[in-house]
N, C-alpha and C positions, 0 to 999 in steps of 0.2 A: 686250738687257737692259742691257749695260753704256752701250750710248748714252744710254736713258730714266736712266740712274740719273747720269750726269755730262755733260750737252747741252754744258757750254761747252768741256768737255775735246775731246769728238770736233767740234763746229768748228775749232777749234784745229788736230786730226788731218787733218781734210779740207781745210784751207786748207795747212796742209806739203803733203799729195800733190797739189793743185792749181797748187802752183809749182813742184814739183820735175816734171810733166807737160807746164810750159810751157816750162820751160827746156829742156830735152832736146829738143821742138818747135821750137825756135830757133836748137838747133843742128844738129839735119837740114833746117833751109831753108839755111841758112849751109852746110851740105857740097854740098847739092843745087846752090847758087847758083854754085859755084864749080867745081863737073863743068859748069855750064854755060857759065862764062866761057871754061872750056878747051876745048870742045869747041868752041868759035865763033871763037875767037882765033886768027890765023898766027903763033905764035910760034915760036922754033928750039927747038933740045933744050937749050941753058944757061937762056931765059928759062923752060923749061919744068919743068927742074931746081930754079932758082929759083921757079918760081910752084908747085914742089908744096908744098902745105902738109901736113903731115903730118895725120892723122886721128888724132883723139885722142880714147877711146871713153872719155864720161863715164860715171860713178856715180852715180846718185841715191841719196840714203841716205834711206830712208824710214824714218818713226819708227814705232818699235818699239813696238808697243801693249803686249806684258808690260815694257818699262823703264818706262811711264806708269805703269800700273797702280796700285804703291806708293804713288806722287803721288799720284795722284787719289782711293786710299780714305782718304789723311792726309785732304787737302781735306775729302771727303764726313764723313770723322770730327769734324772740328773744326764743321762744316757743321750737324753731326746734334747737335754738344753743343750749340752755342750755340742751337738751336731748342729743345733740350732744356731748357736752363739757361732761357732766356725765357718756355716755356712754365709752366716750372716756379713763375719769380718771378711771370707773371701769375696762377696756380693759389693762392699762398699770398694775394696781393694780394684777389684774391677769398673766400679764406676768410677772411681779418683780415674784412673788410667785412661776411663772413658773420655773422663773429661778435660785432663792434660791434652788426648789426643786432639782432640775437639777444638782446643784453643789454640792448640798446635797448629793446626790447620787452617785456625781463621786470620793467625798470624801471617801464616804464607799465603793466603787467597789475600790479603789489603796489600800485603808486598807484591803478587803478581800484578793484581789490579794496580797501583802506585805505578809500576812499570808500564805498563800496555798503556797507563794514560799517560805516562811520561813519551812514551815511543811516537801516541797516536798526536802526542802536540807536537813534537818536532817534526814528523811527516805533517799535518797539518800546516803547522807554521809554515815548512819549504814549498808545500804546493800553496800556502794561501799566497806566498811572496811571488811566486813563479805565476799563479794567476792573477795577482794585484798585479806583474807589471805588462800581463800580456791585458790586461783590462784597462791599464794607463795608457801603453800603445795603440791601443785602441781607439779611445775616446780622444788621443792625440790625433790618429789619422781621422777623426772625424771631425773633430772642432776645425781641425784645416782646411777638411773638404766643406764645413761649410761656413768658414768664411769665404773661399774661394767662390762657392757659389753666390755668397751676399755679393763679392766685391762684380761679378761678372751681372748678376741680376742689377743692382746699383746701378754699372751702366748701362745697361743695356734699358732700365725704365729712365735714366736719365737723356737717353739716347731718343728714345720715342717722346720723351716728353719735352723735348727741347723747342719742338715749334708749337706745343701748346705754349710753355712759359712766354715763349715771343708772343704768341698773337695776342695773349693775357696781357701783356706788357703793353700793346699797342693798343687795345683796342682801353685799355684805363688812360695811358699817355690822350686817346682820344676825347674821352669823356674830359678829365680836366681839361685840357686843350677849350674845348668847345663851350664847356661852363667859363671858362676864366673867359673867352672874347666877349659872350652873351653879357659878364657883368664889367668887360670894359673895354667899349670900342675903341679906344684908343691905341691898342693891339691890334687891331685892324689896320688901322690905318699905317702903327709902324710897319706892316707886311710888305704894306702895298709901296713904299718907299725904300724897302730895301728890295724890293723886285724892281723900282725903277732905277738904282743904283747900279745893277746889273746889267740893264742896256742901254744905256744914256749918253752911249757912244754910236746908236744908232737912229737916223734922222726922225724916222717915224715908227712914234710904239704907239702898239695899239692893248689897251688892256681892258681885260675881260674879270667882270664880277655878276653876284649873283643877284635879281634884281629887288630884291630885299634889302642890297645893301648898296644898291646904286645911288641913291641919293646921299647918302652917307658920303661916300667916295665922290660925288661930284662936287660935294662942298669942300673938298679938300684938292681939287684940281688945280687951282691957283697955285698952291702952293709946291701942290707937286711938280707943277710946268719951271716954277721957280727952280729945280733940280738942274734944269736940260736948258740950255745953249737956247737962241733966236730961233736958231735955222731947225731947231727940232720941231716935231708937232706930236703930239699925245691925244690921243684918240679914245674916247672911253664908253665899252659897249656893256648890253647886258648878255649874261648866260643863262638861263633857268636851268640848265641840265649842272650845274654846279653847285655842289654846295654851299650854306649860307655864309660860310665865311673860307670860302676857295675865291683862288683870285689868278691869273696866269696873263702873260705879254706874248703877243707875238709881234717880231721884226723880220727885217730879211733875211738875216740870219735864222733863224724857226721861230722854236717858243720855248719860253721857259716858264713852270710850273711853277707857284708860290701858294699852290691850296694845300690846307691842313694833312688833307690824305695822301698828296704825293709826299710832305715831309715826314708822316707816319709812315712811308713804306720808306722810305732812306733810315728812318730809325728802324725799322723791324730787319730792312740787309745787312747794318750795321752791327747790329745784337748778333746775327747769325753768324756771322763772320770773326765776331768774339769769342762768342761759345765754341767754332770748330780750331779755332787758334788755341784755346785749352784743352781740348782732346789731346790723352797723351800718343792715340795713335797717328 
């Protein structure tokens, strides 16, 4: 494990025990060589005294794998920071970038979007104008058509209501009419004198009232005869089929009406004949 984890440390180890293996082989040729020069040589006992060389039993000192050790985890530490530390500055390099990109982007996505809503108002804007004025055309052709139906409904309830308004008319003409004689007979009596002025060119009138107001009218014969010439004669009858303040003559020429209700129907054909003179058709 400790070799996989520091390869240049244990070459290192295995080239010290591969010299200090060769040395020590170098020097048992060298002892060997020289038991063989003695054993081949004639020499005496002084050159033999001299030619011994003493044997001298080397040491190899083999390095010490626990005094490594501390080295080699410095090493492996300083090893593991600086891979760390690199990895570390290429990690941020890559995030900067990330986030350049990023901003990059969200630059162009508010510019697209800016666009697409700029595009999406002006379409907008042309169809809201193009439909604002087919919506104003509209509500043009409508307001027209109904005024036109006001104006033709207008006449046309003016049209139907035209002989109400008359009979309404006559028949209130009637009521005051009839209240004002009630509270002054003396409107009677002007009736009855401008229906004698109307035929007082004829010898004999005969006139007709209602007999509620017969005596009323007879106290007033004097003077009504006062009207008419000698040779005329005035004749004065009752009706009950007449109203109380209806009054009419006949001569020989016919008769002429002077009651309230034939002068209410000459006001009610008169109205009519008004209102169809205003028709613009």
């Amino acid at each position: 494990m400790w070799r996989s984890r520091n390869p240049e440390l244990w070459e290192s180890s295995a080239g010290w025990k591969k010299t200090g293996k060769l040395s020590l082989h170098g020097a048992e040729e060298t002892i060997s060589l020289s038991r063989l020069i003695k054993s081949r040589s004639p020499i005496n006992n002084a050159q033999k005294a001299a030619a011994i060389v003493p044997i001298v039993q080397l040491q190899i000192n083999q390095p010490d794998d626990s005094a490594l050790e501390p080295e080699i985890s410095l090493q492996a530490k300083v090893k593991s920071e600086e891979m760390i530390s690199r990895a570390k500055s290429e990690a941020e390099t890559v995030r900067h970038a990330i986030a350049s990109e990023k901003e990059n982007w969200e630059t162009e996505k508010r510019r697209l979007e800016e666009e697409a809503r700029e595009e999406g108002y002006r379409e907008g804007l042309q169809y809201g104008r193009q439909d604002g004025f087919e919506q104003t055309s509209g509500l043009i052709r409508e307001a027209n058509s109904l005024i036109e139906m006001s104006r033709t409904d207008y006449h046309e309830k003016m049209e139907s209501s035209e002989e109400t308004i008359v009979t309404l008319a006559v028949r209130m003409a009637e009521k005051i009419i009839g209240h004002t004689l009630e509270e002054n007979s003396e409107l009677m009596s002007g009736m009855v004198r401008q229906l004698i002025k109307e035929v007082k060119d004829y010898e004999e009138i005969k006139l007709f009232v209602h007999p509620g107001r017969y005596e009323y009218v007879r106290s007033q014969k004097n003077e009504l005869k006062q009207m008419l010439t000698n040779e005329q004669e005035l004749y004065l009858y009752m009706d009950e089929g007449l109203s109380e303040f209806d009054c009419f003559v006949e001569t020989s020429f016919g008769r002429i009406d002077a009651s309230v209700q034939t002068q209410l129907q000459q006001l009610e054909r008169q109205l009519k004949e008004r209102l169809n003179e205003g028709d613009p058709e």
